[in-house]
N, C-alpha and C positions, 0 to 999 in steps of 0.2 A: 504494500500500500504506500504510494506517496504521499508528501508533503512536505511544509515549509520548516525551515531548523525553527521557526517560534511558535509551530504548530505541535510541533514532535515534543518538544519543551514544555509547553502548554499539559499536551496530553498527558507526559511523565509524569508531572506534579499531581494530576488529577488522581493519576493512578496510586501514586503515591499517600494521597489524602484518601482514598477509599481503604487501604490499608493498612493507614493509623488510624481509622476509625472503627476498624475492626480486631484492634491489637490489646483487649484490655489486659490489667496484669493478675495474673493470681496472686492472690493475698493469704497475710498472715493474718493474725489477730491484732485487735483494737491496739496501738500505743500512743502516749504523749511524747509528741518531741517539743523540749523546751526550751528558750534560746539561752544561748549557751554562755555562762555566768563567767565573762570573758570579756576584757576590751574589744569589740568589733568595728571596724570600718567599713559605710555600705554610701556605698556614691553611685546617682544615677544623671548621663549626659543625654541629652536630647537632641534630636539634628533638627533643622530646620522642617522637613518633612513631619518629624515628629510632634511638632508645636502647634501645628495648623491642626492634629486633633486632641478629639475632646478629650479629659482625665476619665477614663474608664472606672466605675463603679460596682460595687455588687447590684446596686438598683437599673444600671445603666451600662454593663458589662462590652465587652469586647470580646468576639471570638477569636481561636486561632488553632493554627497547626501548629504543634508540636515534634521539635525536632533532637533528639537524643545527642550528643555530640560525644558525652562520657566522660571518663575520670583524664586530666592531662596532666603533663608536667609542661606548665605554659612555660616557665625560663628555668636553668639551672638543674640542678641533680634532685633526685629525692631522698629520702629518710628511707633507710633498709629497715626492713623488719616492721614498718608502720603499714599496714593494707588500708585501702579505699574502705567505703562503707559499701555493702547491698546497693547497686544500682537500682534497686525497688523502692529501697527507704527513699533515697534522692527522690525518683520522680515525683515519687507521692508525697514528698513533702514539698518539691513544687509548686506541684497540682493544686495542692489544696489553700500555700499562700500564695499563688496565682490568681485565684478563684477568689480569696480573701481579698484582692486588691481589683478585682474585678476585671480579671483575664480567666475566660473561662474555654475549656474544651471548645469544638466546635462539633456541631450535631448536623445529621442530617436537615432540621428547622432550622439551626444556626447556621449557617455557612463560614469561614475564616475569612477574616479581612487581615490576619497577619499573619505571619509565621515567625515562633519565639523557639532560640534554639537554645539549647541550655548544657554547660559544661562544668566540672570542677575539678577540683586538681592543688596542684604544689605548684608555687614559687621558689624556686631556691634563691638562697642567701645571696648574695652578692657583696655581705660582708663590708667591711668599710676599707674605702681603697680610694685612689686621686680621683675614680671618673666617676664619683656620689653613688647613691641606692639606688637609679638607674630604673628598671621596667618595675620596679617594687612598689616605689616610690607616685608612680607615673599609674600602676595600677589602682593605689591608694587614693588616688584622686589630687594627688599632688599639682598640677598645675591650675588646680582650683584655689591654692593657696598662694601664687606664683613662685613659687619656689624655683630656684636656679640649682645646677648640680652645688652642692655643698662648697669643693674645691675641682678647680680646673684646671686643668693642662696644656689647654687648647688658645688659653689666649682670650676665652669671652668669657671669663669669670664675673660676679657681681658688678655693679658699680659699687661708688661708696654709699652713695644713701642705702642702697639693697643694704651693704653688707653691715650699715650701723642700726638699722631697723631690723635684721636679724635677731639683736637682743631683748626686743620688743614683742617677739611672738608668743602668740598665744601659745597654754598649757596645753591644750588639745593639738593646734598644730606641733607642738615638739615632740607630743606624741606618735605622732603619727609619722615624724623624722626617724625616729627610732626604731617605730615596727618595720620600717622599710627597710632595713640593715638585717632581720631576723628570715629566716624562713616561712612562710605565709601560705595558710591554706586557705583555699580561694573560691568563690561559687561564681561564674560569670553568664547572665544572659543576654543576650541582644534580639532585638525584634526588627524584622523586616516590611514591606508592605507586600502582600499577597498579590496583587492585583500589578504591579509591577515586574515581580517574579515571573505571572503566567506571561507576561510576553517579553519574558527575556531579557531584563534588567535587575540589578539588585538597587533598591534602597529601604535605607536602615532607616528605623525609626526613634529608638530608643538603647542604652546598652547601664546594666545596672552590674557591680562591682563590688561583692562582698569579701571580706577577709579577717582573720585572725593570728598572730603570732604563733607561730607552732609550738614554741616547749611550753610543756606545761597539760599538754592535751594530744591529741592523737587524731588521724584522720576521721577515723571512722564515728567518733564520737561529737567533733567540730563541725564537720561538712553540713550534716541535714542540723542539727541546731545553729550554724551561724543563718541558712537561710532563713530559721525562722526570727534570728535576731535582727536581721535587715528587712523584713517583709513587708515595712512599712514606705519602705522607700523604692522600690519595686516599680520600675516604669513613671516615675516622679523625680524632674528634673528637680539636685538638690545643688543651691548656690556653694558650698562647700561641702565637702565630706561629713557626713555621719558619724561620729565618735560618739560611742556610750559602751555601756555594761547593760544588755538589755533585760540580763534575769534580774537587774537591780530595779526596770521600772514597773510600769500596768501593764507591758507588752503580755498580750496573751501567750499561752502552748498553741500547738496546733495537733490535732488529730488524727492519725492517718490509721487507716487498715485497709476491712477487705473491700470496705463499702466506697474506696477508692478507688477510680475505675481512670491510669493513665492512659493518655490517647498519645506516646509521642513515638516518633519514627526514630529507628536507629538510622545514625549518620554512614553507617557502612551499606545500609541497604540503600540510603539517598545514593551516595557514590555508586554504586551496582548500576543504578536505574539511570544513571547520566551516561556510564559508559555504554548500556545501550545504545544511549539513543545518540552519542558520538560516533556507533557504530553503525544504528542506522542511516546516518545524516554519511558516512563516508561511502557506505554503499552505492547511497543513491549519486552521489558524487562521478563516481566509476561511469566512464563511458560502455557501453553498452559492446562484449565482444560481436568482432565482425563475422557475418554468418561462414561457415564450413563450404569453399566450395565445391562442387558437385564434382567429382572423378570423370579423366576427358577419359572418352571410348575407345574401346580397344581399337586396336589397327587392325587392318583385316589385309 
């Protein structure tokens, strides 16, 4: 069957959303996950795309696809002997402060107007050294502070007002100086527009950024409690970073078991489903071989 590479594209996706809507997860029994009694940092940027809509609500919700991406090591080395948590607790804790913020599943009634792809993982250290905390720092929400690398090498170090006003910063910001130096486990989502995807462009809409200092705690134990420590700020452009201890305030727990039904696609099957259709799309590329001709007759 022919057709156009943003028809083929188009089609993938579709395909793809009929089988995250039919992928729910089997479940364990009822647990509380509660956020995690831990300095956290949870910073969300917004693109311009992203401003033009409305703050999605539980009353006033926002549908999407869901896109699995998994445990990464976004910079640096990991912790031996520290394992990821259940990629089930993740989603479902997700899902459910998604849902709490007013990003919800999309249903057959619902349709997606986005697609939110969701990953978590380790930072490693990068230690303190001439070229500052670097992707740590930058993940933290750092340039919301304007922060300059610390000390530089390069020749564009501070001015003087930057470096006398330095000693002026806030208790929160130095904190957050600090954890950037440390190892950092991390929950990242970003959301796309759907409707630009199906014909074959990407833009983003939103991208939210949680993390916590790693000693003191362990993967598996940080990852689904820092989301639910940030789940307020979740698609909610914040003027700086989010610094708290959120088992310290009214932040709720959040729920999750079996009555939690995740909708999101693994990122390995999206990949599968692109190389199709780069396969398809090269197929139809290929000039068409030239017919076999006919054997001349015998001589008589």
């Amino acid at each position: 069957m022919s057709g156009s590479p943003r028809l083929l594209r188009s089609h993938s996706l579709f395909v793809l959303l009929a089988l995250a809507a039919t992928a729910p997860l089997a479940g364990e029994t009822t647990s509380k996950i509660e956020p995690l009694d831990k300095k956290t940092v949870a910073v969300t940027d917004l693109t311009d795309a992203g401003r033009e809509l409305p703050i999605p609500s539980p009353a006033q919700p926002v549908y999407y696809l869901g896109i699995n991406a998994g445990y990464r090591a976004y910079s640096g080395g990991v912790i031996a002997g520290d394992p990821p948590p259940d990629p089930k607790i993740m989603l479902r804790t997700i899902t459910r402060v998604l849902a709490a913020q007013g990003f919800r599943a999309a249903t057959p009634d619902h349709p997606a107007t986005q697609i939110i792809v969701c990953s978590w993982g380790v930072i490693g250290s990068g230690g303190r050294n001439l070229l500052g905390p670097g992707s740590a720092l930058q993940f933290l929400g750092g340039g919301k502070l304007n922060f300059v690398n610390e000390a530089s090498i390069t020749g564009s170090g501070p001015s003087l007002m930057e470096a006398m006003t330095r000693n002026f910063r806030s208790p929160a910001a130095d904190t957050i100086v600090e954890m950037s130096h440390d190892t950092l486990y991390a929950v990242l989502l970003r959301a796309y527009d759907l409707k630009a995807a199906e014909a074959g462009s990407t833009v983003q809409l939103w991208e939210t950024r949680v993390a916590t200092s790693a000693p003191g705690t362990t993967l598996a134990e940080a990852l689904p409690r820092i989301v639910v420590s940030g789940q307020h700020v979740i698609g909610r452009e914040t003027a700086q970073p989010v610094l708290e201890n959120a088992a310290r305030t009214q932040h709720a727990w959040v729920e999750i078991g079996e009555s939690t039904v995740v909708e999101y696609l693994d990122l390995a099957d999206l990949i599968k489903a692109q190389e199709t259709v780069r396969e398809q799309q090269r197929d139809q590329a290929l000039p068409p071989e030239p017919p076999t001709p006919a054997p001349a007759p015998a001589a008589k």
